[in-house]
C-alpha positions in Angstrom: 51.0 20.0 60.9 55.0 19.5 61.0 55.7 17.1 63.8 59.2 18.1 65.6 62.5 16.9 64.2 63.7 13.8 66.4 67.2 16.1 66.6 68.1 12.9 69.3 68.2 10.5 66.6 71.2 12.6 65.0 74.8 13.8 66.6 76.8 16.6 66.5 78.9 14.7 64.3 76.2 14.9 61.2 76.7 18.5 61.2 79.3 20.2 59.2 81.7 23.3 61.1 79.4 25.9 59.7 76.2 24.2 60.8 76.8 24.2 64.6 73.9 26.6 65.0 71.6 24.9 62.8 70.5 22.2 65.7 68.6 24.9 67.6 66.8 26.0 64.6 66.0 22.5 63.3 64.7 21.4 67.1 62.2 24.6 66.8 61.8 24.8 63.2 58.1 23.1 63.6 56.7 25.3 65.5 57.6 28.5 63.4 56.2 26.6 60.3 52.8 25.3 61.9 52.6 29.3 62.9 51.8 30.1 59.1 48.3 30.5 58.8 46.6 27.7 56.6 43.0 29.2 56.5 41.4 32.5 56.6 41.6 36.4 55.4 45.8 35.9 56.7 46.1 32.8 55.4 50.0 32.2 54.6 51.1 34.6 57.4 53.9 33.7 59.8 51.9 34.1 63.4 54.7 33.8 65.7 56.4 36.8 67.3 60.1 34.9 66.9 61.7 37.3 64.5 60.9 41.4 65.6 59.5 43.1 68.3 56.4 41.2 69.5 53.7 44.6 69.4 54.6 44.8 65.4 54.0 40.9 64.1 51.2 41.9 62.4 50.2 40.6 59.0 50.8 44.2 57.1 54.5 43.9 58.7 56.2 42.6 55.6 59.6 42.2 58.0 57.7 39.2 60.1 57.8 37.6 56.2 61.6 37.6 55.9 61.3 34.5 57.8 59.7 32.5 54.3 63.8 32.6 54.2 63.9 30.0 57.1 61.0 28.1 55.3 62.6 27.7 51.8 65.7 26.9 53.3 64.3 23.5 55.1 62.5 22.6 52.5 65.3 23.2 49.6 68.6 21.9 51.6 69.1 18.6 51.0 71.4 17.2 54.8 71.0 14.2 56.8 69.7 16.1 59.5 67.3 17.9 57.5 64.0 15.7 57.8 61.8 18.3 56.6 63.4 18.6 52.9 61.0 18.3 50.7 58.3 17.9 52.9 54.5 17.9 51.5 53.0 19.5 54.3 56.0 21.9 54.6 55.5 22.9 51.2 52.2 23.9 51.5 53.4 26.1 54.2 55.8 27.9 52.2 53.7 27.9 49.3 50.6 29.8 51.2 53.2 31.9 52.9 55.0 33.0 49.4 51.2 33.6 48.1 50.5 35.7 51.3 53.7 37.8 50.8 53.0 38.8 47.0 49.2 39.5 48.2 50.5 42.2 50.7 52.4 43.7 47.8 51.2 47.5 46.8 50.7 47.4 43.1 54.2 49.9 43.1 56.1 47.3 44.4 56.2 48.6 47.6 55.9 46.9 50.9 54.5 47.8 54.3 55.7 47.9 57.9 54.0 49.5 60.6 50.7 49.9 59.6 48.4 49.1 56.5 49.3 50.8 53.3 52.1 52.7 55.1 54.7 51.2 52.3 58.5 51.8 53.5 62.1 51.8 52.3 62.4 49.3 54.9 60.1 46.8 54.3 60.8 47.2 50.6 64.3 47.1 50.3 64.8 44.4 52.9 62.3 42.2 51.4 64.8 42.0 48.0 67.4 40.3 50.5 66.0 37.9 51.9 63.9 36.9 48.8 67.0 36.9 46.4 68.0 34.3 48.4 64.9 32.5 48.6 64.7 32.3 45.0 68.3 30.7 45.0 67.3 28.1 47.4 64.2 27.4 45.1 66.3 27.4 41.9 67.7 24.8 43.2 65.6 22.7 45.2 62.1 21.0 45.2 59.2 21.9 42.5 57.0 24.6 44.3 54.0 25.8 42.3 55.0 26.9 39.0 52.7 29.7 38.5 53.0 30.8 42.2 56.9 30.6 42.0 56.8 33.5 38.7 54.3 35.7 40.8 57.2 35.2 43.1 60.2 36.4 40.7 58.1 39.3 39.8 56.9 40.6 43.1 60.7 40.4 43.8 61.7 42.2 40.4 58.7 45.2 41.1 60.2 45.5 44.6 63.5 46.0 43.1 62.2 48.5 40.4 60.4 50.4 43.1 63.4 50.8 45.2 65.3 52.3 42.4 62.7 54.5 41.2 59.9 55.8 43.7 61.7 59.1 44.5 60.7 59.2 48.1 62.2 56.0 48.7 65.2 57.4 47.6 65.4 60.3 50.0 64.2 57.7 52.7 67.6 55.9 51.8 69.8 59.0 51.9 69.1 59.2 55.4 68.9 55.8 56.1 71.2 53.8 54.2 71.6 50.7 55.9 68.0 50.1 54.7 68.6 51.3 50.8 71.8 48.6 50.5 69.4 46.0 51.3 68.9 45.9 47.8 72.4 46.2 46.1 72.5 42.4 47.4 69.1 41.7 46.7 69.8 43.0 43.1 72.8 40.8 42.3 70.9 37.9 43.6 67.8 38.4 41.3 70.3 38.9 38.5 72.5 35.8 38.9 69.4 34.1 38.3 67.2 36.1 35.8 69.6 38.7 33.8 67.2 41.9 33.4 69.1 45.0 31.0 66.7 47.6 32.9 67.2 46.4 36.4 71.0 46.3 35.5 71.0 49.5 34.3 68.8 51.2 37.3 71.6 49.3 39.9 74.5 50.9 38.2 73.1 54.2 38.1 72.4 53.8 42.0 75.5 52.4 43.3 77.3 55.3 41.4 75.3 57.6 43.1 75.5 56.1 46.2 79.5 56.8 46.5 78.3 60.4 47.2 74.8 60.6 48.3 75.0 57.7 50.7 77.9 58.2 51.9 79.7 61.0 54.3 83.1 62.5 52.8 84.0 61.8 56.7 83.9 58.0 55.6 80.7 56.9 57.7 77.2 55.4 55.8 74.7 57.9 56.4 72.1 57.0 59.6 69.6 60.0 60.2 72.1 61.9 58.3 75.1 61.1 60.9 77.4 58.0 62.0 76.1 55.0 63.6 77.9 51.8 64.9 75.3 49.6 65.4 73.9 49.5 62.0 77.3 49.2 60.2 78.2 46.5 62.1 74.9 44.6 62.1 72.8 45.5 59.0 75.4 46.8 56.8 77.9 44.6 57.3 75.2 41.9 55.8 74.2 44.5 53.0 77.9 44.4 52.0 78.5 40.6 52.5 75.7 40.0 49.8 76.2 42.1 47.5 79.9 41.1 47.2 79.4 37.6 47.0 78.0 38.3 43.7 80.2 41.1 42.6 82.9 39.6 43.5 85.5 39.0 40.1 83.2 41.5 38.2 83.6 45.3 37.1 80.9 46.1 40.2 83.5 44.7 43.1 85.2 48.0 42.9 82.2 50.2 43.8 82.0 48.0 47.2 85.8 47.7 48.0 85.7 51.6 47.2 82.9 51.7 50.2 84.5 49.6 52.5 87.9 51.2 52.1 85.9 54.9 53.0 84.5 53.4 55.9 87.2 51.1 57.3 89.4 54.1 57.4 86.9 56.1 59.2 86.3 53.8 61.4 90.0 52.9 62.0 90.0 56.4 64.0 86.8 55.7 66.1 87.7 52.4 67.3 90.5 52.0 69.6 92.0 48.8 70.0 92.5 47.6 73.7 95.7 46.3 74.3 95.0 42.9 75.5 92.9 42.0 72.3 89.8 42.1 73.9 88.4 44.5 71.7 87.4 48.1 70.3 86.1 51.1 72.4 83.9 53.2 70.1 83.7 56.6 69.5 80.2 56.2 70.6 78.3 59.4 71.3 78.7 60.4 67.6 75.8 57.3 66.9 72.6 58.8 65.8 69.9 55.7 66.1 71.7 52.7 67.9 73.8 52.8 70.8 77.4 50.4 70.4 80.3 51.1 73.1 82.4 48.2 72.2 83.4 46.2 69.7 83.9 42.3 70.6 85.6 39.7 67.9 82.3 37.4 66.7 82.6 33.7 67.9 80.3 31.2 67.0 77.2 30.9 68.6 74.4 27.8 68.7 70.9 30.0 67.8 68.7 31.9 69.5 69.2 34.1 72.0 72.9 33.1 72.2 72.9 34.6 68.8 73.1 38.4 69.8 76.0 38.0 72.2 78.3 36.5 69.8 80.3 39.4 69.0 79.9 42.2 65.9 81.5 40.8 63.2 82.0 37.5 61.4 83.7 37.5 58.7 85.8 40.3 57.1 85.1 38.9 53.2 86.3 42.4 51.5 89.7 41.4 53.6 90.6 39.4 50.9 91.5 42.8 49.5 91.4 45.5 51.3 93.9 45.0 54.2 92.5 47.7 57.2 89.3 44.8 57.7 91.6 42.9 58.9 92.3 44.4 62.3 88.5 43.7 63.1 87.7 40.3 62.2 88.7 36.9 63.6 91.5 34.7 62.5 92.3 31.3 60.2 93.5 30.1 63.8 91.1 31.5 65.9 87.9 30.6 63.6 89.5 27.0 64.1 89.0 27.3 67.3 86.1 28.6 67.7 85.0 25.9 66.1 86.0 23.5 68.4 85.0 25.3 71.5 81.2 25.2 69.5 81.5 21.5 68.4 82.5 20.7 72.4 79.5 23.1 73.9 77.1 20.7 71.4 78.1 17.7 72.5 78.3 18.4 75.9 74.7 19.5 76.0 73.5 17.3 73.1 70.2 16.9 72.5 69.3 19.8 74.7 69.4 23.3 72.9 68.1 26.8 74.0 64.6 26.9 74.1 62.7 29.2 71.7 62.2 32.5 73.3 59.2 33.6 71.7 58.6 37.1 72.0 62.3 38.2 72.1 63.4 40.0 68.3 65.7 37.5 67.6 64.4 34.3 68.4 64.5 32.5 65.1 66.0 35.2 62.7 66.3 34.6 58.8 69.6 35.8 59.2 70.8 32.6 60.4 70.1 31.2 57.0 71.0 33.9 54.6 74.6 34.1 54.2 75.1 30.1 54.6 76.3 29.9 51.1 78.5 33.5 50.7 81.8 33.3 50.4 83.9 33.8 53.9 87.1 34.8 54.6 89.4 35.1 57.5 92.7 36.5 57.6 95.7 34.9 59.1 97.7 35.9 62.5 100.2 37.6 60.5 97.6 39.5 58.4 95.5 40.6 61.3 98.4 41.7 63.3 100.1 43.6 59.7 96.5 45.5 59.6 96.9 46.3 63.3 99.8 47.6 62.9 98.6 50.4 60.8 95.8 51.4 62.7 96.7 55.5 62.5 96.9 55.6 66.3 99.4 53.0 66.5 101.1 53.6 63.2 101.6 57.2 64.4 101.9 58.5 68.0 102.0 62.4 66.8 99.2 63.7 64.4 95.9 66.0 64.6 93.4 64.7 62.1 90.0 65.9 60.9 86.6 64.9 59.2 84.4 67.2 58.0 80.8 66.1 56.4 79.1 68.0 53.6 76.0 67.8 54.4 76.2 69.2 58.0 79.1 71.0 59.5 79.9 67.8 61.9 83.5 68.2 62.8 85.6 65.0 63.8 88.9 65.9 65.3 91.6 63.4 66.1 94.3 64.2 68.2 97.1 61.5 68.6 100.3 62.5 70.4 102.9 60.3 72.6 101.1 59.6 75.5 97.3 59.9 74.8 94.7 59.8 71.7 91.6 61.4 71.8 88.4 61.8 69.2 86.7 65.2 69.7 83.0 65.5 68.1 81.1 69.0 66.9 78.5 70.5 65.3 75.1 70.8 64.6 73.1 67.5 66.7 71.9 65.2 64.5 69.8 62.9 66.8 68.6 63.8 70.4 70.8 60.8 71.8 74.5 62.4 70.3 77.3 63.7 73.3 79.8 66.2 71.8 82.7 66.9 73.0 85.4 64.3 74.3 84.6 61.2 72.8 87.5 58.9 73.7 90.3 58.7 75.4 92.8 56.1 75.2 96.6 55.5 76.3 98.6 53.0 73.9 99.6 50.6 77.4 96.4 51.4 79.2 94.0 51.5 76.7 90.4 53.1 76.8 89.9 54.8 80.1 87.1 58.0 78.9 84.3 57.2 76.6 81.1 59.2 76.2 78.3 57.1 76.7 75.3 57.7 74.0 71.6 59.1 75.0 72.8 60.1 78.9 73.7 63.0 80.6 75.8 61.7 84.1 77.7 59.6 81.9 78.7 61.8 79.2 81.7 64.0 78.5 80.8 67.7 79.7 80.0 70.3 81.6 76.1 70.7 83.1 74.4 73.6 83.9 71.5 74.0 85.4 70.7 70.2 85.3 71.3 70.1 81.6 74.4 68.8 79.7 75.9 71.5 77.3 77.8 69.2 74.7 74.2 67.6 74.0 73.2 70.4 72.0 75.0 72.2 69.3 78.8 73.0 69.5 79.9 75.7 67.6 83.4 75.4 67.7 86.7 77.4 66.7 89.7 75.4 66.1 93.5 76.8 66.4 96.7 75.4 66.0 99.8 77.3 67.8 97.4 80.2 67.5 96.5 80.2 63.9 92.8 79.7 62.8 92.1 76.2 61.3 88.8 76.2 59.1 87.3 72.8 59.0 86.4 71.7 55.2 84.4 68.9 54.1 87.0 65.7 53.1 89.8 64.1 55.6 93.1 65.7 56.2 96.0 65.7 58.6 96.1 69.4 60.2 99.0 71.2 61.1 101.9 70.5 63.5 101.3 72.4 66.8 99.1 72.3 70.3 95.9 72.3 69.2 93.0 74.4 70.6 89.2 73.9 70.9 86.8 76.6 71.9 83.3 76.6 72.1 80.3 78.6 74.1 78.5 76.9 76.8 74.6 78.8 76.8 74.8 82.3 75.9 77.6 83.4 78.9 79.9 80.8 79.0 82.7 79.3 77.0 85.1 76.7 77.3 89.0 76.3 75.8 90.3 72.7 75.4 94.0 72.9 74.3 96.0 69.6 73.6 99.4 69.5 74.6 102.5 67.0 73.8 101.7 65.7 77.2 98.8 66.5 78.5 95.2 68.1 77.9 93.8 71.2 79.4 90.2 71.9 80.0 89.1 75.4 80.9 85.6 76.3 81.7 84.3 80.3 81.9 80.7 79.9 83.3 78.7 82.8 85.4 77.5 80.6 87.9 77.2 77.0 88.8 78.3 74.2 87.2 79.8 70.9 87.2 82.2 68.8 85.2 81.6 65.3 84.0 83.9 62.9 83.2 82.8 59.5 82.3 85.9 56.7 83.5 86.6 53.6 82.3 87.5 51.3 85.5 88.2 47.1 85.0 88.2 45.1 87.2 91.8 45.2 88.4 92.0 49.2 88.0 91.7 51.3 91.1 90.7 54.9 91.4 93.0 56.6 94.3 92.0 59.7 96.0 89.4 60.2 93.4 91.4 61.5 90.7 93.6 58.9 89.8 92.9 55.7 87.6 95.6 53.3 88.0 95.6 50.0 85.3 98.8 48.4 85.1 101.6 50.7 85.0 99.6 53.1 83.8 98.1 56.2 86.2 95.6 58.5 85.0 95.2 61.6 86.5 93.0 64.9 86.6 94.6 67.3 88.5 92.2 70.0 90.0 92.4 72.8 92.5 88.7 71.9 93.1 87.3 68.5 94.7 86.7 65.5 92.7 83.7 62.9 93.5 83.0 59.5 91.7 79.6 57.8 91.4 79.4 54.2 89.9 76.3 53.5 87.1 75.3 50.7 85.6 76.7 51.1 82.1 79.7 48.9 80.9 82.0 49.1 77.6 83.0 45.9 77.6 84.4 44.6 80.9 84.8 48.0 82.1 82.3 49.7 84.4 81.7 53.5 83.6 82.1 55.8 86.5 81.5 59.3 86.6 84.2 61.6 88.4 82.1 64.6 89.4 83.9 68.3 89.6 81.9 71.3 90.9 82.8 74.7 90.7 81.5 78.3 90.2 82.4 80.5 87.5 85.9 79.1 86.6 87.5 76.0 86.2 90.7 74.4 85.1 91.4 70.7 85.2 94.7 69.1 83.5 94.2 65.2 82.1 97.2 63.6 81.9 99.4 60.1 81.9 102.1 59.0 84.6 
């Protein structure tokens, strides 16, 4: 058995800038590695519910092994702090735990997840990762087993081959991508170490056809065949970071900047920028899986729980190129510090750190150990504030712009004139959680003051009828500008100059006519019947809501102008600091509301 690390016998000061967090793991690092089971049928698997949900740490869940990551890297990394490195009975550990993880293997090369023999993209794909850079740590670090470290290298290899060849695991990844580029990284690792011409050849042929099968013509990574924040940001983001650690200076860099750019400019019209810096209101009830209203700028965190509240982003490392990342990640200066607020929250606490939640999903996550080495990059003031600057809605305070995917008719509309900008979403549903219909909108002083909030129905651009919310099924739209049909095509374009106008049914009697002025947007609704109107505000904590129907933040007034009475209800949903609440309009048979800016 491990005993614990005496963490009191070190400082902060032993730890280097980008090891701040690493004094929570090393205090609770014993009691993850005395979880791996040293005798019996599960012998070398990690029993401790600290990484995942708690009802899936299972020994078939090849995801609870991700965490021989955390194992490999105490024993490998050579610090003053590190009292486990090299370690007898620590080896042993990871030894019986790598053994344990090439047992669970399907002879394929496939991996399980949530059941026995029910092999996944997943648990495949992800597995490449996190063992790519095991075997970097290993390469360089203490003798393990010989023998056991080749079953190692090939168990990693077959995973690699199977993800690139086992046909359903390629339609798994069309629809789930994040989960396929698990492995563009995982490749590049495996290859930096042992050069393979197959394997080479079979990662080629897939990240060519990934530019086209994986990826929307709208810009967004395919999730359940639609756009999701949460993924991007989170699982993505790491896909990305490893892979172009590798790539980086090669032929292959391309094919990632060439992704990155597609998506940063989608993105770059679904994330409005709030004025004060705070952050990014998201186009949110487009998400298929996850659900992300805001974007916050990362700041370092000390482990644990602590860990998922630090923000979306940590580093921009394709910035060093491309210029629109920029706008999203965190400064030279402010990284700095960051730093120094971290260092100063240690010492002030030191040697106390958070306690290990067991039982919460990310308690001790390998993810705080696999990107320690990839390169990082953070832009300057001046560069962060250039790539602001061309953020389309602030570049440009007069355009309508549309996305179209190719797959399924989902229609993205844009609409940016003086005093407003909104995002507009249609289509065919994708998921049962997406809102249609007004996704956003945002004034360039004010900033986000309407969002659609994901998966809900009183909080949710719309109109309801009969107790259901019409924009959460399909919207069969028909577009017009100054009159003239407009007939959404796959691609990205800038439509033509003129008041746009949206029309859709609502159920089989009803329709509604959205037209977007210079200065202000019209809603009409045509409904036999009942019905009411929901509009989902955005209020801070300074803003005030007058008579109902107008939000006032700053200098700023927002106003719906009605012939028919207005009501507000508070929820308990938040983008960012702001608290969504629901202005309320009822009305029978017709309606006509005006949105607009004083």
């Amino acid at each position: 058995m491990l005993n614990p690390a005496p963490v009191a016998d070190f400082s902060p000061a032993d730890f280097a800038d980008g090891e701040l967090d690493l004094p929570y793991y090393l205090s609770h690092f014993h009691r993850v590695a005395n979880a791996v089971e040293m005798d019996g049928p599960d012998r070398g698997f990690i029993n401790i519910s600290v990484w995942r949900r708690p009802k899936d740490n299972k020994p078939h869940n090849a995801r609870i092994m991700e965490n021989i990551l955390a194992l490999a890297f105490f024993f490998c990394t050579d610090r003053p702090w590190n009292v486990f490195y090299a370690q007898p009975d620590l080896r042993q550990r990871l030894e019986a735990a790598l053994d344990f993880w090439c047992g669970i293997q399907n002879g394929d090369g496939r991996f399980s997840e949530y059941g026995p023999g029910n092999w996944n993209l997943a648990a495949t794909a992800f597995a490449t990762k996190f063992m790519g850079q095991t075997l970097h740590l290993l390469d360089s670090g203490p003798d393990i087993d010989s023998a056991l470290h080749e079953r190692v290298i090939a168990a990693d290899r077959k995973a690699l081959y199977a993800t690139f060849t086992i046909d359903e695991l390629q339609t798994q990844g069309r629809n789930f991508t994040n989960q396929y580029a698990n492995a563009w990284g995982g490749a590049l690792a495996y290859l930096d170490l042992f050069p393979d011409a197959e394997l080479e050849r079979l990662l080629d042929q897939r990240l060519e056809e990934s530019l086209t099968e994986f990826q929307s013509p709208a810009g967004y990574f395919y999730e359940r065949s639609g756009p999701d924040w949460g993924y991007f940001l989170g699982t993505h983001h790491s896909d990305i970071h490893v892979a172009y650690h590798y790539a980086r200076g090669t032929d292959r860099a391309s094919i990632f900047l060439e992704k990155e750019r597609r998506w940063y400019d989608w993105f770059s019209y679904n994330a409005v920028r709030e004025p004060d810096g705070t952050g990014y209101a998201l186009n949110s009830g487009v998400e298929t899986r996850q659900q992300r209203a805001f974007l916050t700028e990362y700041r370092a965190n000390l482990g644990g729980a602590e860990r998922s509240n630090s923000g979306d982003i940590d580093t921009t490392a394709l910035g060093e190129v491309l210029e629109l990342p920029r706008a999203y990640g965190r400064t030279v200066e402010a990284h700095a510090r960051d730093i120094a607020d971290a260092r100063a929250r240690l010492e002030a606490n030191w040697p106390a750190v958070a306690p290990l939640q067991v039982g919460e999903f990310w308690a001790f996550t390998p993810y705080a150990f696999l990107h320690r080495d990839h390169i990082t990059w953070y832009p300057t003031l001046e560069q962060k504030e250039a790539a602001t600057a061309m953020l389309p809605y602030i570049a440009r305070d007069h355009f309508t712009h549309q996305r179209v995917d190719s797959r399924h008719p989902v229609v993205f509309t844009f609409v940016r004139r003086p005093t407003y900008y909104v995002a507009f979403n249609t289509g065919p549903v994708l998921s049962a959680q997406q809102r249609y219909g007004l996704g956003l909108l945002w004034h360039p002083r004010a900033g986000a003051v309407l969002q659609s909030q994901t998966d809900t129905d009183h909080a949710a651009w719309g109109t309801v009828v009969n107790g259901t919310l019409c924009e959460k099924a399909d919207i069969a739209a028909v577009f017009r500008i100054d009159g003239d049909p407009v007939i959404p095509r796959p691609g990205r374009r800038d439509l033509p100059d003129g008041d746009l106008e949206i029309t859709y049914p609502l159920g089989e009697s009803g329709s509604k006519t959205i037209l977007f002025a210079s200065d202000a947007i019209t809603v009409s609704v045509n409904y036999p019947g009942a019905f009411t109107e929901v509009l989902p505000l955005l209020k801070g904590e300074l803003d005030t809501i007058k008579n109902g129907s107008v939000l006032t933040r700053g200098d700023v007034s927002l106003c719906i102008e009605t012939e028919n009475a207005l009501t507000l209800s508070d929820t308990d949903l938040k983008s960012g600091d702001r608290q969504v609440v629901t202005a309320y309009i009822n009305a029978e048979n017709t309606l006509t509301y005006r949105i607009a800016f004083q």
